[in-house]
DRENKELUM-695370 format. One record per residue (C-alpha): x, y, z. Coordinates in steps of 0.1 Angstrom, whole numbers, padded with zeros to 4 digits. Layout:
N
PT, X, Y, Z
...
This chain:
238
PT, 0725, 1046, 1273
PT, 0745, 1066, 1295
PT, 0774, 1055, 1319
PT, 0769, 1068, 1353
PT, 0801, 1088, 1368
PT, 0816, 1071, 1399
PT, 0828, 1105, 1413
PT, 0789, 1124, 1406
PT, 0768, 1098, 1396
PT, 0755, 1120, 1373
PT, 0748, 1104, 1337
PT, 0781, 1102, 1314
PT, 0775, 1109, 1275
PT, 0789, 1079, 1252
PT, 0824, 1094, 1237
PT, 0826, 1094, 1198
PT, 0848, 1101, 1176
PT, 0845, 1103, 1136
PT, 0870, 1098, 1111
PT, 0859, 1107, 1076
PT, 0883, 1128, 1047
PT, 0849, 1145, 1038
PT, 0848, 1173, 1060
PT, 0807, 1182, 1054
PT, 0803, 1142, 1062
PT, 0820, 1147, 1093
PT, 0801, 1182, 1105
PT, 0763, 1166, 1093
PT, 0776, 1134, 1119
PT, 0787, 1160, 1142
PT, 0756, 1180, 1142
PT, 0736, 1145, 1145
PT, 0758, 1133, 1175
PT, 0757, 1159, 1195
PT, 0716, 1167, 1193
PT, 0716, 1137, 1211
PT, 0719, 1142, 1251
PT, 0738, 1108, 1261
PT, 0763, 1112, 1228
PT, 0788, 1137, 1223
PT, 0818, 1135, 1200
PT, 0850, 1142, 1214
PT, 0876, 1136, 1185
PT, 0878, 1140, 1148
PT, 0899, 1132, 1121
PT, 0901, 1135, 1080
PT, 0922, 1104, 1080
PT, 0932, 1073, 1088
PT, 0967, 1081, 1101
PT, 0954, 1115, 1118
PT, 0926, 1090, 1138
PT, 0954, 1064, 1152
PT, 0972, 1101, 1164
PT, 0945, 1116, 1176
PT, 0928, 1086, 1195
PT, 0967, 1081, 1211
PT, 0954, 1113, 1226
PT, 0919, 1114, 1233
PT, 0896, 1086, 1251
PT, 0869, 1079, 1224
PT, 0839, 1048, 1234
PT, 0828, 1046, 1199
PT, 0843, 1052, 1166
PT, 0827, 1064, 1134
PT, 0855, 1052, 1106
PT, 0848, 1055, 1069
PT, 0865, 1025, 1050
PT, 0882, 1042, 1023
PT, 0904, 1072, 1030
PT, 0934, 1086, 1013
PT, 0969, 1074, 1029
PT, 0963, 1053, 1059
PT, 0928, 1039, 1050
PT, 0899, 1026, 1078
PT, 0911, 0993, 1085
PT, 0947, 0995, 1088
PT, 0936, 1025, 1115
PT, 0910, 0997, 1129
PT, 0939, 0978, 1136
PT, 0961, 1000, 1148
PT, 0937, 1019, 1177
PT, 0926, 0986, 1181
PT, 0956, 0972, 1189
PT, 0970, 0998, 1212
PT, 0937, 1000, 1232
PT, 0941, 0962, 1239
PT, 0981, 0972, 1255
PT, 0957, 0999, 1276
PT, 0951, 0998, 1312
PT, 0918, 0981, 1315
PT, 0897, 1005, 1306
PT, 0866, 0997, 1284
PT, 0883, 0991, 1252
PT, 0871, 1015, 1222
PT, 0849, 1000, 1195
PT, 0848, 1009, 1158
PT, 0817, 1009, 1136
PT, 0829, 1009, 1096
PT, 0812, 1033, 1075
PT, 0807, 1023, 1039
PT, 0789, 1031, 1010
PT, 0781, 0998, 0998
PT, 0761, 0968, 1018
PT, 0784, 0946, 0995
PT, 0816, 0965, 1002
PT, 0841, 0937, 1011
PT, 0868, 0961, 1028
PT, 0838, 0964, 1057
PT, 0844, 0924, 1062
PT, 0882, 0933, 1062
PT, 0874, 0959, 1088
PT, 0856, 0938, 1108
PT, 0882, 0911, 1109
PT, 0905, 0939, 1119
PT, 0885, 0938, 1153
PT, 0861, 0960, 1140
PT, 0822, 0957, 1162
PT, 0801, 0965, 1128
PT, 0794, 0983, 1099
PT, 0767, 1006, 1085
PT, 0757, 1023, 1051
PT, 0764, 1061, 1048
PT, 0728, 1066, 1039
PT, 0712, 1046, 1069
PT, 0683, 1069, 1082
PT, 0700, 1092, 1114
PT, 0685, 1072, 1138
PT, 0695, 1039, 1127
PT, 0730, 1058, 1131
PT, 0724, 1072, 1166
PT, 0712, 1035, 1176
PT, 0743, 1018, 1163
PT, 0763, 1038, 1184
PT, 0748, 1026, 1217
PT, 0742, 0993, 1204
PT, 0778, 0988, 1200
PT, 0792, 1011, 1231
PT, 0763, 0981, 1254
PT, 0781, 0953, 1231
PT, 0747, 0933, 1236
PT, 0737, 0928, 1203
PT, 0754, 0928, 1165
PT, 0741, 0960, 1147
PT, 0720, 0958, 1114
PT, 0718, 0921, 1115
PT, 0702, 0922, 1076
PT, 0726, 0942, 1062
PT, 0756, 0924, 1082
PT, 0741, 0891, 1068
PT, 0738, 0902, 1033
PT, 0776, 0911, 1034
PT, 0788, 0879, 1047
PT, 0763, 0857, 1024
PT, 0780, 0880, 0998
PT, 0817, 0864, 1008
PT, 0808, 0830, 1022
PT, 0827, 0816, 0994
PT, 0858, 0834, 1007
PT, 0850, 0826, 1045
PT, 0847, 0784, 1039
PT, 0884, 0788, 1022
PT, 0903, 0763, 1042
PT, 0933, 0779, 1067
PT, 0947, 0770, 1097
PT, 0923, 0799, 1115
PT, 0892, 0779, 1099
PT, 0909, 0752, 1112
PT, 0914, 0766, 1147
PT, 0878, 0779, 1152
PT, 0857, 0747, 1139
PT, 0881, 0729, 1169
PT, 0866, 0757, 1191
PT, 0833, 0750, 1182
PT, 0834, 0715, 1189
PT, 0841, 0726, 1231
PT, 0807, 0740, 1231
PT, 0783, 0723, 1251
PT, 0748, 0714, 1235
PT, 0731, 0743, 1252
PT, 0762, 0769, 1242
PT, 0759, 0757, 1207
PT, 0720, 0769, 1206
PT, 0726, 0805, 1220
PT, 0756, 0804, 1194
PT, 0733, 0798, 1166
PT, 0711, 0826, 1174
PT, 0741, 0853, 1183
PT, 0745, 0842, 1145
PT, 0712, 0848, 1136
PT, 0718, 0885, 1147
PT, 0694, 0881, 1181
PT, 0700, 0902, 1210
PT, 0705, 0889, 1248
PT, 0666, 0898, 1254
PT, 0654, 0879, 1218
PT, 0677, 0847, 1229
PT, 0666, 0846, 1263
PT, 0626, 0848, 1248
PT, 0634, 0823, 1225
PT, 0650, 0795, 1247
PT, 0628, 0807, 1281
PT, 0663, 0819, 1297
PT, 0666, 0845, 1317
PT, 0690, 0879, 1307
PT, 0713, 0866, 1326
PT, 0718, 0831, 1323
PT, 0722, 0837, 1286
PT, 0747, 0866, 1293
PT, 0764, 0839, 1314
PT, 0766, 0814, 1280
PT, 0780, 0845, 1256
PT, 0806, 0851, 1278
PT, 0814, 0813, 1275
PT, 0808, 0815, 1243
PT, 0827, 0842, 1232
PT, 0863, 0828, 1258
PT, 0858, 0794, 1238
PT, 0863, 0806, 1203
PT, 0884, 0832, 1211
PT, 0862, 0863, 1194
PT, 0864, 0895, 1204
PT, 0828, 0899, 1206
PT, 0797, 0889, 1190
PT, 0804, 0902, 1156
PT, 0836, 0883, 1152
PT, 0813, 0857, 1164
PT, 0792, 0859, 1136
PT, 0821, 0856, 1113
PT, 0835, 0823, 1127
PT, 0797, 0809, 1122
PT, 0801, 0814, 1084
PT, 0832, 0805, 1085
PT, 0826, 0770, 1100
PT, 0791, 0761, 1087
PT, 0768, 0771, 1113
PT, 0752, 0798, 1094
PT, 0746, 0789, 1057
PT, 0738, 0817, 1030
């Protein structure tokens, strides 16, 4: 899904960059990206440290990262691009999709608590890829909600450790009303504005409405980070 321009109104393609040390990974992602008329990629880079460089340079709606890198690897980048792009000028702030090889990788749940809006498997089928992009780039929906579950089941244990962030976010989840709580259970459960709204006879837009509160109460970045504070403070058990 497109933007439209406000100067032509013609359809914008969703920016991507990728950021992989395996050149041939990099041109098969490339080739795959750019088949597709509302993507096209706009930036690469074989490392982390050349990514945070080239995305000082380059506007980029979603990144590609692979996890492990040589020198600066993908989530010390995560943070950094991250990081800068929330100092930016209020543009639509970039979002980074973690590529791994494992669906038990723990760096990808280091990623994504580097601000991170998902992870996927190297080997996912192409479109699965294509869709993660503009699943992330609409920020409606968490992207492979199985294999994103079978990660955090995977480090519950570490989650429920008790710190002063734990601390913080079951506070947070205490402010949320009755109703708030329910959509928050199902953001958890991976479902999408659309599956929410079916399943608690909402409309789109009142349940957009309760994310947004959702999301300001607990302080996440977006639904992913979310999903994280869920485990983290018992709403979602493995």
């Amino acid at each position: 899904m497109s933007t439209p321009s406000p100067e032509t109104g013609e359809a914008v393609p969703i920016r991507v960059a990728l950021v992989d040390d395996q050149q041939l990974v990099r041109g098969g992602f490339k080739m795959l990206v750019n088949s597709q008329p509302d993507l096209t990629v706009v930036a690469e880079a074989g490392d982390g440290a050349e990514a945070v460089r080239v995305l000082g340079q380059v506007t980029a709606d979603v990144v590609l990262m692979d996890v492990r890198m040589p020198g600066l690897n993908g989530i010390e980048a995560t943070e950094r691009i991250l990081e800068r792009a929330g100092r930016g000028d209020g543009e639509t702030p970039v979002k980074v999709v973690v590529l791994t090889t494992f669906d038990l990788d723990e760096y990808a749940l280091s990623a994504i608590r580097a601000g991170a809006s998902g992870f996927l498997l190297k080997d996912a089928p192409p479109e699965e890829l294509l869709e993660a992009i503009r699943t992330v780039y609409r920020g409606d929906a968490v992207i492979a909600p199985s294999t994103t579950r079978r990660l955090l089941d995977h480090v519950a244990p570490m989650l429920r450790e008790p710190t002063a962030e734990v601390s913080r976010h079951a506070a947070s989840v205490e402010t949320l009303t009755p109703r708030e709580r329910e959509v928050f259970t199902l953001i958890a459960g991976g479902l999408s504005n659309p599956e929410i709204a079916a399943t608690l006879f909402l409309s789109e837009a009142t349940v957009k409405t309760h994310v947004g509160h959702i999301l300001a109460k607990l302080g996440a970045r977006d639904r992913v980070q979310a999903v994280v504070i869920a485990y983290e403070t018992g709403i979602v058990a493995p």
